[in-house]
Each structure stands twice: as structure tokens, then as C-alpha cells.
Residue, then its C-alpha position, 0 to 999 in steps of 0.5 A: x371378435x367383431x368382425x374388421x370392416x374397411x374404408x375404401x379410402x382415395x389417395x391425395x399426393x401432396x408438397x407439404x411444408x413445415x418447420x424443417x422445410x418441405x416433404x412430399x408424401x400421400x395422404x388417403x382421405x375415406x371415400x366420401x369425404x372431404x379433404x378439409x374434412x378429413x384433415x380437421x378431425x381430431x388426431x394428432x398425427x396424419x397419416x403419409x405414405x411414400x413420404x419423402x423428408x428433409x435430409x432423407x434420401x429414401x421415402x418412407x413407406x408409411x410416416x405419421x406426421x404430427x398435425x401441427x407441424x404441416x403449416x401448408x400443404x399443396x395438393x398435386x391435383x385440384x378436384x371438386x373432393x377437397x372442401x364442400x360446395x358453397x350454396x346457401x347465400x352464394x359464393x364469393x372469393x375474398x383476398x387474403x394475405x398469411x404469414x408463415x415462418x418462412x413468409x407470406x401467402x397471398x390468396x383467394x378463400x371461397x365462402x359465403x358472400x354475406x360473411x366476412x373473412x375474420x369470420x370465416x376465419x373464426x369459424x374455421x379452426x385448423x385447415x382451410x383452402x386458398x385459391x389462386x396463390x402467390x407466394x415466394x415460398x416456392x423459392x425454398x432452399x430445396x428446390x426438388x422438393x418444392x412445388x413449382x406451381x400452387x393454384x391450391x394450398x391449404x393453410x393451417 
């Protein structure tokens, strides 16, 4: 039997919204990798720990949350660990406006300064990083499980 061999892996908790509004959990992304990275990999299903769901009073341990169904995820803590530096061209933030089911993200998405953003945006199925958001999102029906600020979302 071949021998099992560990990822040591970094805990990432996070506000994340969905269909039936938002749930709070804990993403453990491998050591090394970036978030987006790790996030757009081809499963069906993200692992959470501690995640707190809608109309559930209890967190549960672990939870596997079917990746279509996260619209939005707010990262606690912003670090340099989510997406790649941007070198080659330069780095430039362009505005950007996303309309959810439950209503519009304004922000800023970092790319390389000679693309544009229907580009980038093609270039970039599934998740990607908006920086200094606004949104009236945060004003949802369940204020305690909301996060009162977002300087980061990653949209899907």
C-alpha cells in the first residue's frame, strides 16, 4: 500500500454568499498556492470547516459547498496569498460593476495594463478578485452573518 503523504495546507475564513444568503466557514487552501488557484481547480464541491449556514444554529464541522453555488466570497483577512503578483507589462486597476441576484458589485480588478477587461474576463473563468468594493450586498436580511466591510471579494 503506498504510503499517504500530507499538504500542509493554511486556513482562510471567509463571508460567503449564495442563493440562500450568506454562510460563514474556512477554507484550507495547500501551502503555496493561491487562492484563486486553488479555488478554480476542477471540483465540484469546496471544502469548509466551521461553516455557519442559513437557518442553522450550530456550525458544522466540515461542510462541502457545491462550487456553483458561492456567487461571492469575502475573505477575512486580505494577504499577498490569494492571487499572483502581476509583473510582466505592469499592473493596472480598472473598474468594474457585477450584477448578482441579489444586486451589483462595484470594484476595482488588477490585471495587466495593456489588456482590457472583456479580456481579462475571458481569460479568467470561474473565480477572480475585486478590490476596493462597494456594494449594498452588506445590507442583507441577516445582518450577523454579513460582513460589515469588504475591501476584497472574490466573485464567481
Amino acid at each position: 500500500m503506498p504510503k499517504q503523504t500530507w499538504v500542509n495546507k493554511r486556513r482562510m475564513a471567509a463571508h460567503i454568499y449564495m442563493e440562500l444568503g450568506w454562510m460563514t466557514g474556512a477554507f484550507h487552501v495547500d501551502e503555496g498556492r493561491y487562492f484563486t488557484e486553488w479555488i478554480n481547480r476542477p471540483v465540484g464541491f469546496i471544502p469548509l470547516t466551521d461553516a455557519l449556514i442559513p437557518k442553522h444554529e450550530q456550525a458544522i464541522p466540515f461542510f462541502a459547498l457545491q462550487k456553483d453555488a458561492a456567487h461571492l466570497i469575502v475573505p477575512n483577512e486580505d494577504d499577498d496569498q490569494l492571487e499572483p503578483a502581476i509583473t510582466p507589462g505592469g499592473k493596472a486597476s480598472r473598474p468594474i460593476s457585477c450584477l448578482l441576484s441579489l444586486g451589483v458589485v462595484n470594484g476595482e480588478v488588477h490585471m495587466i495594463s495593456n489588456m482590457r477587461v472583456s479580456d481579462f474576463l475571458t481569460h479568467h473563468p470561474g473565480f477572480f478578485i475585486l478590490r476596493n468594493c462597494t456594494s449594498s450586498l452588506w445590507q442583507s436580511k441577516e445582518p450577523a452573518s454579513s460582513p460589515p466591510v469588504a475591501p476584497v471579494v472574490i466573485i464567481n
